[in-house]
C-alpha positions in Angstrom: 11.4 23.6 23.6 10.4 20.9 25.9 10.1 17.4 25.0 6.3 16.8 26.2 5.4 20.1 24.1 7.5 19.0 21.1 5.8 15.5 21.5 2.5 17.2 21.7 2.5 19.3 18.5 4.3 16.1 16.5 1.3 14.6 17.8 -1.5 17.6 16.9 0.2 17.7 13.4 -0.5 14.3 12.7 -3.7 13.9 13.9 -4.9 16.8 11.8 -3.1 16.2 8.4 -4.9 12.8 7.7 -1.5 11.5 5.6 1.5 10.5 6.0 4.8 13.8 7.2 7.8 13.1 7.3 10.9 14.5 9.2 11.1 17.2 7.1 7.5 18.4 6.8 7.1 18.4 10.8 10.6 20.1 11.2 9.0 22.9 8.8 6.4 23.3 11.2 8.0 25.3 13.0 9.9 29.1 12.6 13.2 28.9 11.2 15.0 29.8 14.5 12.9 27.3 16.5 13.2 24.1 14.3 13.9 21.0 16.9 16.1 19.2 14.1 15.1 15.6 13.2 17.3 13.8 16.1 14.4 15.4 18.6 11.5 15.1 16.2 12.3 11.2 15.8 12.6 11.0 19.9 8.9 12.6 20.1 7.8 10.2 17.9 9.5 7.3 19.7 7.4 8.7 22.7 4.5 8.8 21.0 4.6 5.1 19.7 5.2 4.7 23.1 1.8 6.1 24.4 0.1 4.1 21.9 1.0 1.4 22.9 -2.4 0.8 25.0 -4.5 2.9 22.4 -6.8 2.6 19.4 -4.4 3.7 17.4 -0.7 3.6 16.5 2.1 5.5 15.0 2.9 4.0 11.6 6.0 4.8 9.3 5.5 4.3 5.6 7.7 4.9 2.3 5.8 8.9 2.9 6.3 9.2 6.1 4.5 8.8 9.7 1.5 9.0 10.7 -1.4 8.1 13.2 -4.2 5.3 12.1 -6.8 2.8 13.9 -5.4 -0.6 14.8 -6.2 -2.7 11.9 -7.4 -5.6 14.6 -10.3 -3.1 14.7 -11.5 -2.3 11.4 -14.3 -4.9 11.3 -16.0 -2.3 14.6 -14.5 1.4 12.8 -15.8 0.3 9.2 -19.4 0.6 10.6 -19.2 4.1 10.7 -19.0 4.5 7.5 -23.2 3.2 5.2 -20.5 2.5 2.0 -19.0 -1.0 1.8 -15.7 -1.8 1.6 -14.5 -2.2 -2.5 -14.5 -5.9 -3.1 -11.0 -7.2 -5.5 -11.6 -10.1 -7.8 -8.9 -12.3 -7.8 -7.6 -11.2 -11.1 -7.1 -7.8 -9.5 -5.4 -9.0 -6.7 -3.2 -11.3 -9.0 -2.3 -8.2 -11.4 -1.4 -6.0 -8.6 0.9 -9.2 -7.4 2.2 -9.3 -10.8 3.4 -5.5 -10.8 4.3 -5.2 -7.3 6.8 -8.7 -7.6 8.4 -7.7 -11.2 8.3 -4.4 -11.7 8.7 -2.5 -14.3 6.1 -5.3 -16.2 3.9 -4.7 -19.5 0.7 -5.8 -19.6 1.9 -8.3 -22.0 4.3 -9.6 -19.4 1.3 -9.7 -16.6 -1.1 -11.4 -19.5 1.6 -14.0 -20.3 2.5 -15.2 -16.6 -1.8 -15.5 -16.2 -2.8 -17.1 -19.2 -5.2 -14.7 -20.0 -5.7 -10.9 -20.7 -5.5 -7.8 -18.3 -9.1 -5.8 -18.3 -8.4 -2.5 -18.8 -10.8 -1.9 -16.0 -8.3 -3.6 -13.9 -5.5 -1.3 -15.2 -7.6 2.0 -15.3 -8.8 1.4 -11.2 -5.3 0.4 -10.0 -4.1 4.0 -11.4 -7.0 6.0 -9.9 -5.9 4.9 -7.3 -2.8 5.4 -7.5 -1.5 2.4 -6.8 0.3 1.9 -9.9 2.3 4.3 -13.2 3.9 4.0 -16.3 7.4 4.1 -15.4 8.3 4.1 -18.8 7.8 2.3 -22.0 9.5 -0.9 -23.5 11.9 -0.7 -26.5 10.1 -3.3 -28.7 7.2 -2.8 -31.4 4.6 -0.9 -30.2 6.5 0.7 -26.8 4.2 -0.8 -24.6 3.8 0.9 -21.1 6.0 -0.4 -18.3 4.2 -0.3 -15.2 5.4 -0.1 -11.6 4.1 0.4 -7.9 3.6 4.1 -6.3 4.7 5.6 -2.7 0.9 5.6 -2.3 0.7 1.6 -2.8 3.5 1.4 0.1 1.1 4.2 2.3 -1.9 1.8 1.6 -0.1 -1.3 2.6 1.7 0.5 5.4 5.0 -0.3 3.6 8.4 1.6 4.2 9.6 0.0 1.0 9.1 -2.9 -1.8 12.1 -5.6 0.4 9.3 -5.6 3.1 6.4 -7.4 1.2 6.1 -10.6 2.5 7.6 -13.4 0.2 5.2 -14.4 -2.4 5.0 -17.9 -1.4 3.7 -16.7 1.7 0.7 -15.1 0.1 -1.6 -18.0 -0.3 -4.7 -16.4 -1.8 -3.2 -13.3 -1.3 -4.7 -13.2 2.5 -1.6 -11.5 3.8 -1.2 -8.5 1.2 -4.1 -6.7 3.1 -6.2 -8.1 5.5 -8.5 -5.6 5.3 -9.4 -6.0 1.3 -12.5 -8.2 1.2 -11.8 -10.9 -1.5 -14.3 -12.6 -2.7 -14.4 -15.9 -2.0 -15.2 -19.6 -3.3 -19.1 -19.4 -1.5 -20.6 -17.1 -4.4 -19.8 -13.4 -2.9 -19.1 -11.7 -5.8 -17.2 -9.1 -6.6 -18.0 -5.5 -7.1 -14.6 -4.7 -8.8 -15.3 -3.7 -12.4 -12.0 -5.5 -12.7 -12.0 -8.9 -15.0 -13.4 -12.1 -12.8 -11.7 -14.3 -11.6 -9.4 -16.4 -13.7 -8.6 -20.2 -13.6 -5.1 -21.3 -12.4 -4.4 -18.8 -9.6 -3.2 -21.3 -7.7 -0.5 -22.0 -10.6 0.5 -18.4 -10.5 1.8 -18.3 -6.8 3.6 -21.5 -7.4 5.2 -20.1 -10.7 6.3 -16.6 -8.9 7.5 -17.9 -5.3 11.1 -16.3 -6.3 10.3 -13.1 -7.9 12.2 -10.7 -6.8 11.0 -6.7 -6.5 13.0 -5.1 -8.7 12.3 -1.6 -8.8 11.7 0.7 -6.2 8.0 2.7 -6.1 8.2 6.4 -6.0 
């Protein structure tokens, strides 16, 4: 097959499957006999990042695979299509989620302990729809409480490969650069439609106390 028609169905596929494929789900695309192999699938993708390059959007490999998004630079324009506003994260949210995706597998006794205060169950119940978070298992101590860890679909979110590229947590002052396209709320009153707990005293403390946490588990 030639490259510019291989190139071009790589390209249709992931256009139209809104999600991540990897090598192996666009190989399958085609018959048996006429499989490219992944050498040439990963050079039509190569071309295709290429073409982006002056485009809207870009090719993007995550821990599920590749596929084709908007530029975040211009999701402040895009998100106007859409009447529903953006979910807003309390900073407790954002510090749990930080909290799991820095120590996993954690409890929420471990994540209460570290903040100084308790974990909403809100926060825990939205962070699993959306599949950000599981139980990975369960701790061998009175009670068996749940050990909880990051998914694949928390790296897809965050356009992650794997855990070793979040930034280092002493980079993420107030948490700006583990999405720049959540909307926080902030110190002038915007409140936060999370159902998650508000926002609890000493976050600043909690950054300074986890600058060396390491990611210990891998998300799946």
């Amino acid at each position: 097959m030639e490259a510019e028609r291989l190139r071009m169905i790589i390209e249709g596929a992931l256009l139209a499957a809104g999600r991540p494929l990897d090598l192996a789900q666009l190989d399958a695309l085609f018959d048996p006999l006429e499989q490219p192999g992944h050498a040439a699938i990963r050079a039509a993708l190569d071309a295709i990042a290429a073409a982006s390059a002056e485009r809207a959007w870009e090719l993007r490999q995550t821990a599920s695979g590749y596929r084709l998004q908007v530029r975040a630079e211009l999701a402040s324009w895009i998100g106007r299509l859409w009447e529903e506003k953006p979910r807003r994260y309390s900073r407790s949210f954002l510090e749990t989620l930080v909290l799991i995706a820095y120590r996993q597998p954690v409890t929420r006794g471990d994540i209460e302990a570290v903040r100084g205060v308790a974990v909403s169950s809100d926060t825990i119940k939205i962070l699993q729809e959306r599949e950000w978070i599981r139980v990975v298992g369960h701790r061998d101590v009175p009670g068996r409480p749940a050990l909880y860890a990051t998914t694949r679909q928390f790296l897809d979110y965050f356009n992650l490969e794997s855990l070793e590229q979040l930034p280092p947590l002493s980079e993420l002052k107030d948490f700006e650069l583990l999405e720049p396209q959540l909307e926080l709320a902030t110190a002038t009153g915007s409140p936060a439609t999370d159902p998650a707990a508000a926002e609890a005293p000493g976050a600043d403390s909690l950054v300074a106390d986890q600058r060396s946490a390491p990611a210990t588990a891998p998300a799946s």
